[in-house]
N, C-alpha and C positions, 0 to 999 in steps of 0.2 A: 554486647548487643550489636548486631549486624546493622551497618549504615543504612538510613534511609535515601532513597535515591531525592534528587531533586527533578522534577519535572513541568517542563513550558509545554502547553498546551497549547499551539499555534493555526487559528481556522484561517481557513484559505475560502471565503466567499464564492469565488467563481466558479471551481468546482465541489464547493461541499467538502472539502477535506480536512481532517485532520493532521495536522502533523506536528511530531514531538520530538524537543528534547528533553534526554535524560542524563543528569550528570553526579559523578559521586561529588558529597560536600565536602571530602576533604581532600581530595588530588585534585577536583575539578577537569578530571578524564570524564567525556562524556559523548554520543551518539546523539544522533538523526534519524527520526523515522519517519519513512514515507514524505520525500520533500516534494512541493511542486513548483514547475517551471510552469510561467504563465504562457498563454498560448490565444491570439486574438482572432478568434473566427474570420471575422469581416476582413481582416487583410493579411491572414495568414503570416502572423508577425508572434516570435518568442520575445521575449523579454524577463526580466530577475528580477522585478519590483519584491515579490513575494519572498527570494531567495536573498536577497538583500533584508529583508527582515529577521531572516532566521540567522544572517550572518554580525547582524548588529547585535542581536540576545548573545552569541557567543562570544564577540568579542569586549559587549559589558562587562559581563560573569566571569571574563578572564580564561575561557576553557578549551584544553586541548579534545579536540574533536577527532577520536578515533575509526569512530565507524562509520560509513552512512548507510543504514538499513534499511532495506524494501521487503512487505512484506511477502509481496507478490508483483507479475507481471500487473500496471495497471492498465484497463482500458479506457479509464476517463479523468485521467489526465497527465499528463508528462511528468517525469522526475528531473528536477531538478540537481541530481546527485553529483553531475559529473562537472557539471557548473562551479557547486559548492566544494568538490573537488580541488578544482584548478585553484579556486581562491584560497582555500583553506592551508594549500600548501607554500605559500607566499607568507605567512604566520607561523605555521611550524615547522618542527624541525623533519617532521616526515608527512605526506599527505595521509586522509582516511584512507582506509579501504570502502570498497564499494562492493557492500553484501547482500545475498540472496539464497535464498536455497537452493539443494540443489536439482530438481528435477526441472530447473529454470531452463536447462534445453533441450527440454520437447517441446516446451513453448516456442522457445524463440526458433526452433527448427522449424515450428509446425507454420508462424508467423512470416518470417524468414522467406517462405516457400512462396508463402500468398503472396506478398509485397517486392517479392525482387530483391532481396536484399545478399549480397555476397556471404559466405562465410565469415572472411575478415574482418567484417565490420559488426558481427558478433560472437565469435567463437572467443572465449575466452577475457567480452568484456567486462564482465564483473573480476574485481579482485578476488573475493573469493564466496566461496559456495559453504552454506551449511551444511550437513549430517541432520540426521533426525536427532532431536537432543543433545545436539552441541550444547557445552558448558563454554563461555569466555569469560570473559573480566570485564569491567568499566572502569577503572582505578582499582578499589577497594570490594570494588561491587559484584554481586555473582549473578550471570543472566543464562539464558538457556534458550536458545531455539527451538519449537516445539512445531511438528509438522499439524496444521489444521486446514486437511484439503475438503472439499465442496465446490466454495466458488471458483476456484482454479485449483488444478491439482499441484502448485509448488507453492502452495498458501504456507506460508507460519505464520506463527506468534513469537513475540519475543517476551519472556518470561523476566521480572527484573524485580526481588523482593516478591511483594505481596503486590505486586500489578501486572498485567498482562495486558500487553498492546499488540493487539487479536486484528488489525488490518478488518478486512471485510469478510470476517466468520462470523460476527453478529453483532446485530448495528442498534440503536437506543431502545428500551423496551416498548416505546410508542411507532416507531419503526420495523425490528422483527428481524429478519434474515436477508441475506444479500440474495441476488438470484445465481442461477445453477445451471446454467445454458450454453457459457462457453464454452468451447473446446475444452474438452478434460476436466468440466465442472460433473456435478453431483451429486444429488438431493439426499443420499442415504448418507455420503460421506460424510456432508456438514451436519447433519444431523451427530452424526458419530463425533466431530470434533469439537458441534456446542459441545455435545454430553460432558467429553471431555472438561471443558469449559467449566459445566457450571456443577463438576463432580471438587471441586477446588473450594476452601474454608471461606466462608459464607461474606467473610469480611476483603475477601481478595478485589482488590479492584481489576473492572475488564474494558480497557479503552480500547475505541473504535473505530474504525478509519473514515468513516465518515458521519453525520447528520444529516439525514435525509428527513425535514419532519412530513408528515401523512399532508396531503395536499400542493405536495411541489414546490411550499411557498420556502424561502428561504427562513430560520427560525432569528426570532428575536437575538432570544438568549442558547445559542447552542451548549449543546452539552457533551463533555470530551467523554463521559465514564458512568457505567454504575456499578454496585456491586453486584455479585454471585447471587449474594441475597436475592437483588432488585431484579435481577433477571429471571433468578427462578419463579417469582412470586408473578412476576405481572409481561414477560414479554411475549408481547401479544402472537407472535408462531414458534417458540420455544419453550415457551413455560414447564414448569413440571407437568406432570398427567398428560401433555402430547406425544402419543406415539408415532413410530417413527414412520409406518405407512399411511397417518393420515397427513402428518407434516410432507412426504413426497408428494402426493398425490397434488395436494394443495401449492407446494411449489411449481411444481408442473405448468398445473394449469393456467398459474400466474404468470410463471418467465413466459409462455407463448405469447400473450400481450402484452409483450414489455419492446418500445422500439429499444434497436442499437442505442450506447451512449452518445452522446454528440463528439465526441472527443473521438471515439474508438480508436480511427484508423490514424489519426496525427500520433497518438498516444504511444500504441501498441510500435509503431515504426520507430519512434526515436527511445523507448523505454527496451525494446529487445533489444540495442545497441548501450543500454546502461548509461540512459542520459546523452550521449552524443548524436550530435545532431547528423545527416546524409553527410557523405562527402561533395566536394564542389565538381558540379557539373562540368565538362568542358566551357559551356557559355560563364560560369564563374556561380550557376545559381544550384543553393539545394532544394534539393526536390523530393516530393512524398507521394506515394501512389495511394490515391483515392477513386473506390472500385463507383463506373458508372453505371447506375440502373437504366433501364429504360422498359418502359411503360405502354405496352402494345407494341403493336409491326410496326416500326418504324420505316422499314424499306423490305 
């Protein structure tokens, strides 16, 4: 009987996030997904309170930490990856990699372009890049990269056993769908990649990258997963019997009144560089371009 993975459910309050790890029980090889760096609106400050929690779970559990996984470019909130990186490799005998898919650069090309950002300081910062259906290991363990675009087009899942940690292709069943408006997002795709999703044995669990509950309010008791089942049966813009042009239509109409994330542009500038932060300005400061509106003729 093939090993069950072990999995820490880890919410991150300020942005609504999930993130996980998952480790085999018997090598205690195990991965990261989706980590976040905190990030202080009001005075423009990172800090690792967060990432210092995910580092404490690893070094209880005793576990070598191979991989740090992203499901996708986020735009609402920073990764933490390159941070847990640096530390991680001060304990082992070789640091993680830091993985993505790969169509991760027409993102960060297309990102790149808006923000100013050199080539250098992205080309080639991820360690390495998925395939569609890439198979690797966890120790003992067998996982699989599985491409699931809509919300962004270099979306995956990471496939591990009977669970699937599906990032922002489909979020609690009182929740529904992520939106489909970014660049290179999608409404027909993600539909095609829940399908995907909840064409899988009824018992598979589908964890989600975030908890968003209906009302903005932040939830009591967050919820990291449900099953194939619970999804098919009851999530409220995917359910079974939804077809796929009333679910576009319906997305549509909804991402046009959705503001930007609050986070966007901190996010997208330090997560297209995989975690690292600007390089130091001549004066000694880093810096992030955030685009100015302005609101009637100004002059």
């Amino acid at each position: 009987m093939a090993n069950r993975p072990i999995v820490h459910d880890i919410f991150e309050p300020r942005t609504s996030t999930w993130q996980y790890i998952v480790a085999d029980p018997v090598t205690k090889a195990a991965i990261i997904i989706d980590s976040v760096l905190d990030y202080d609106s009001a005075t423009n400050t990172v800090f690792t309170e967060n990432a210092e929690v995910l580092l404490s779970l690893v070094q209880e559990n005793d576990y070598k930490v191979e991989k740090l996984l992203e499901t996708h470019m986020h735009a609402d909130h920073l990764t933490a990856s390159r941070y847990l990186q640096v530390q991680l490799q001060k304990s082992q005998a070789s640091p993680p990699q830091i993985c993505i898919g790969k169509r991760v650069s027409q993102v960060q090309e297309q990102f790149a372009m808006r923000y100013g950002i050199s080539k250098q300081e992205y080309v080639n910062a991820f360690d390495h890049t998925f395939d569609d259906d890439d198979a690797f290991q966890i120790g003992q363990l067998e996982a699989k990269a599985i491409h699931l675009p809509g919300h962004t087009p270099d979306h995956l899942g990471y496939m591990i056993g009977s669970n699937v940690f599906c990032g922002d292709s489909l979020f609690n069943v009182d929740v529904g769908s992520a939106r489909c408006d970014f660049p290179g997002g999608n409404a027909s795709d993600l539909f095609n990649s829940v399908r995907r999703l909840l064409s899988l044995p009824d018992h598979y669990r589908i964890w989600t990258g975030h908890d968003y509950p209906p009302g903005g309010d932040v939830r009591k008791d967050p919820l990291p997963y449900y099953t194939v089942a619970d999804q098919r049966k009851a999530n409220k813009h995917l359910k079974d019997g939804v077809q796929e042009q009333e679910f576009v239509q319906w997305r549509r109409d909804r991402d046009v009144t959705l503001a930007e994330p609050r986070l966007m542009h901190q996010a997208l500038q330090v997560n297209v560089r995989a975690g690292r932060l600007p390089q130091l300005s001549p004066s000694g400061d880093r810096l992030l371009h955030i685009p100015l509106k302005v609101r009637g003729e100004m002059w």
